[in-house]
N, C-alpha and C positions, 0 to 999 in steps of 0.2 A: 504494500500500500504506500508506503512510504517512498518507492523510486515513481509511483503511479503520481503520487503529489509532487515529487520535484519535476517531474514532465509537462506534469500540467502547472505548475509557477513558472518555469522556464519557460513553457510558451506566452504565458501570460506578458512576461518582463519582453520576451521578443515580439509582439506584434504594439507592446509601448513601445519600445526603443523605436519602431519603423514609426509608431506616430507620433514622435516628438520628433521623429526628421523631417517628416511632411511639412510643416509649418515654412520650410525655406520657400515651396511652391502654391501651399493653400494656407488660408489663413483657420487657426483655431477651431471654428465652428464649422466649417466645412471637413476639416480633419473627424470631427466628434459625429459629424452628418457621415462621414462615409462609413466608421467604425461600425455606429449603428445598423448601417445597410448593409454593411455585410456581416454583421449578426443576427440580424434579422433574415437577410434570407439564407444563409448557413444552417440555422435554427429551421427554419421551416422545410429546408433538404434534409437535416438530420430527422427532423419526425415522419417527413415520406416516407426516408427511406427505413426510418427501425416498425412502419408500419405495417402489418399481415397486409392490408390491401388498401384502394382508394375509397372502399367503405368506411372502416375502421379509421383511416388517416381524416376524411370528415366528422365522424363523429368526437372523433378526440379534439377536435378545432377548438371549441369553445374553452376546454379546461386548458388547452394549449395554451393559449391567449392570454388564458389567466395567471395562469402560471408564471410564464415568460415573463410576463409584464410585474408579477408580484415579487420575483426573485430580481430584476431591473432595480425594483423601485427599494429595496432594501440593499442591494448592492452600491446602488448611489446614495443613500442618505448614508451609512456606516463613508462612506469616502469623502464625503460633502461634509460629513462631523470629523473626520482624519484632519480636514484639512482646517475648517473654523479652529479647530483645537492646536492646531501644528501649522499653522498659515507662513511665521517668518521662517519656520525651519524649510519650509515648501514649496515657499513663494518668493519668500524676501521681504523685507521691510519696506514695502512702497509709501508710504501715508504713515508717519510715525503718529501724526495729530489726530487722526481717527482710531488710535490704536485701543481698539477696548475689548 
């Protein structure tokens, strides 16, 4: 389990490192727009295809959705509070005067 987790942080750290390069040719929000898209439709080839059939892969749609979107949305606040909490170690000190 344990090489199964460094493979999967190792990929994690290697598709950041490609998207802190991108930034030289797109800006930010387009980098985070394409990540999304291609987790999203990555996500939705991985449930075709671990699905028995195109029966089955619609029925499962809706919990899919939910799912995907629920595990999203607690992946992003736990990183969103990473960073509120650890902003000048993250970020930098841009605005010392709003510092609170």
């Amino acid at each position: 389990m344990a090489q199964q987790d460094d493979a999967f942080w190792a990929l994690v750290e290697k598709f950041i490192e490609q998207a802190n390069d991108a930034p030289e040719t797109l800006g930010l929000t387009e980098v985070g727009g394409a990540l999304l898209c291609a987790a999203a439709r990555f996500n939705a080839y991985a449930l075709a295809a671990s699905s028995i059939d195109r029966k089955s892969f619609k029925e499962d749609f809706d919990q899919s959705l939910s799912d995907y979107s629920q595990q999203f949305k607690a992946l992003l606040a736990e990183d969103l509070a990473d960073y509120g909490e650890n902003y000048k170690v993250l970020i930098g000190n841009k605005d010392e005067e709003t510092d609170a």
